[in-house]
ZATIPA-756434 format. One record per atom (N, C-alpha, C, O): residue in three letters; x, y, z. Coordinates in steps of 0.001 Angstrom, whole numbers, plus 500000, padded with zeros to 6 digits. Atoms other than C-alpha are relative to their C-alpha. Layout:
# residues N
ALAXYZ;...
This chain:
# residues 66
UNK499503501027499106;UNK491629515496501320;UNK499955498625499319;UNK500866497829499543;UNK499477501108500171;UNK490683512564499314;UNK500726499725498823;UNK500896498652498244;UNK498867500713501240;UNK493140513266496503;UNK501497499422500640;UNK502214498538500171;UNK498717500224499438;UNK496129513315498986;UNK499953498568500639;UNK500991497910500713;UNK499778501154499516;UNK494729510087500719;UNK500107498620498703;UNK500357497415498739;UNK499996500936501566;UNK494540508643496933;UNK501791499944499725;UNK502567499038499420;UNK498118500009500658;UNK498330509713496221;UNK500476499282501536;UNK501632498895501366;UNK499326500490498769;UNK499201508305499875;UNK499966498431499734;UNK500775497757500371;UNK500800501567499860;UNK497634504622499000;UNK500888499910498337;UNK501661498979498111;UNK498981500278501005;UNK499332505112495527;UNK501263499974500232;UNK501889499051499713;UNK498444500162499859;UNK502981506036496840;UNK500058498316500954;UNK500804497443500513;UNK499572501149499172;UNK502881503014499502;UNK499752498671498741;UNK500579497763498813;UNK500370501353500912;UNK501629500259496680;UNK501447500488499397;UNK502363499767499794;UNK498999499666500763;UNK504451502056494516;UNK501308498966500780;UNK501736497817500676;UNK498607500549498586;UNK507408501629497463;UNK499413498785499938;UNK499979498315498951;UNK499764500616499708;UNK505741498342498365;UNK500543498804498803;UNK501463497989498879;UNK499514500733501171;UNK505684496722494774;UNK501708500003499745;UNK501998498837499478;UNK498927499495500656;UNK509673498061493842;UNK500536499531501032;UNK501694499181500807;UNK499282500691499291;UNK510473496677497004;UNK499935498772500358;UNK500657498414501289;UNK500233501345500011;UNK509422493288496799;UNK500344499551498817;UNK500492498332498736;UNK498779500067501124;UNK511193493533493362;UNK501459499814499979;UNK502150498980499393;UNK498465500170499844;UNK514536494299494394;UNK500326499115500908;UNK501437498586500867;UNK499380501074499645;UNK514246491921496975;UNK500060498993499755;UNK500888498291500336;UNK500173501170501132;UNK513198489153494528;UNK500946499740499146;UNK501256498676498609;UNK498834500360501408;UNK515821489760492163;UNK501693500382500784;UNK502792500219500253;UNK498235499573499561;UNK519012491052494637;UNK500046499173501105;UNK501067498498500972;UNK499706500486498883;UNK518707489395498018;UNK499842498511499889;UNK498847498194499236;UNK500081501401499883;UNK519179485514498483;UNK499020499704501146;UNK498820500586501981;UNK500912500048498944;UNK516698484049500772;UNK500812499899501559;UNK501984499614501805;UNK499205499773498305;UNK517422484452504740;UNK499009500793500155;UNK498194501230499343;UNK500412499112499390;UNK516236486396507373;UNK499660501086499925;UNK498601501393500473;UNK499815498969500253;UNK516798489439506386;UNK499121500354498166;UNK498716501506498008;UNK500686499946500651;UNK515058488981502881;UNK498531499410500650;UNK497625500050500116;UNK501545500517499931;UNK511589487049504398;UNK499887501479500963;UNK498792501994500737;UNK500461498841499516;UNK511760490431506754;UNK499666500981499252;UNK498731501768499398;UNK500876498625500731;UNK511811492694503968;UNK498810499996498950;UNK498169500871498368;UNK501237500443500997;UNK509382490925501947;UNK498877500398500779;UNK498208501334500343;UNK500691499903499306;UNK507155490747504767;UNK499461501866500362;UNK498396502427500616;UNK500195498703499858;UNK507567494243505135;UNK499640500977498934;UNK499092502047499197;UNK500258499131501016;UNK507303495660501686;UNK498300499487499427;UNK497456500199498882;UNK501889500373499919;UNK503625493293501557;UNK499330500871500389;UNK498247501216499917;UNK501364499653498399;UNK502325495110504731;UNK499975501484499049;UNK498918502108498952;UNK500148498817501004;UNK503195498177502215;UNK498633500226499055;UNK497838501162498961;UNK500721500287500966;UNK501217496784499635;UNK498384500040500973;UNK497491500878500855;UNK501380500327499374;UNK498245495730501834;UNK499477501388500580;UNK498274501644500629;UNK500945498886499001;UNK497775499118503852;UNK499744500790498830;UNK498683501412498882;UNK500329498833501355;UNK497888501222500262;UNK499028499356499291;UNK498455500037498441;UNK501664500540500564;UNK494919498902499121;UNK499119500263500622;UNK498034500397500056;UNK501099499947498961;UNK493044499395502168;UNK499934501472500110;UNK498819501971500265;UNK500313498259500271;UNK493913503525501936;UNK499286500044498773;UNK498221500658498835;UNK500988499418500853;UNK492617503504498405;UNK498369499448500158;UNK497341500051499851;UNK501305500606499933;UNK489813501203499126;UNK499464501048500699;UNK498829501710499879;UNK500561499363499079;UNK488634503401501868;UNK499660501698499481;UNK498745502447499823;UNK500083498599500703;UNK489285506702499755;UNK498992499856499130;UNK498196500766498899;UNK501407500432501027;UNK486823505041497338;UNK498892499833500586;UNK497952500628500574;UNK501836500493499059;UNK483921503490499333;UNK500040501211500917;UNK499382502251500924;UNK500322499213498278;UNK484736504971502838;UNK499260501420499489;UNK498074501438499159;UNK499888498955500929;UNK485053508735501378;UNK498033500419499753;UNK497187501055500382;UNK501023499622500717;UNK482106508762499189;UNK498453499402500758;UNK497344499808500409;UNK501263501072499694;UNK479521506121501275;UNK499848501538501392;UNK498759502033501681;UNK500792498924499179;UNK480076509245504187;UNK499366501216499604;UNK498440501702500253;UNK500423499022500594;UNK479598512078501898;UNK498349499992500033;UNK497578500787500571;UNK501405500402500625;UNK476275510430500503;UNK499235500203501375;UNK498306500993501541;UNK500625500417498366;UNK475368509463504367;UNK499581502301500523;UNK498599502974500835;UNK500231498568499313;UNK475761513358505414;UNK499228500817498568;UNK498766501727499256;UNK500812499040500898;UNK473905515339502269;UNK498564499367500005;UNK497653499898499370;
C-alpha cells in the first residue's frame, strides 16, 4: 500500500509540474490561465502532502503498532 500511495503523490507532482509548464509557456494570462495554474499547484501541493504522509505518516504508525 505504501508503494502505490508513493507512485500516487509521484504521478500528481508529475501532472501538476507539466501543467504549470504548458501553461507558462502556451497560455497568455486571463482567467482561464490563473484557473489552471491554480489548479495544476493544488496538484503539486496534495502530491507533497501524499508523499509526505507515505513517509512520516506510514512509518511513525507502523513503529506506533509493533
Amino acid at each position: 500500500m505504501k508503494e502505490a500511495i508513493k507512485i500516487i503523490g509521484f504521478s500528481l507532482i508529475i501532472i501538476g509540474t507539466v501543467g504549470l509548464l504548458v501553461t507558462e509557456f502556451s497560455l497568455e494570462s486571463g482567467c482561464t490561465a490563473s484557473l489552471l495554474t491554480k489548479v495544476f499547484a493544488s496538484f503539486d501541493g496534495v502530491g507533497l502532502a501524499t508523499l509526505a504522509y507515505a513517509h512520516w505518516g506510514i512509518r511513525s504508525r507502523q513503529l506506533g503498532n509493533g
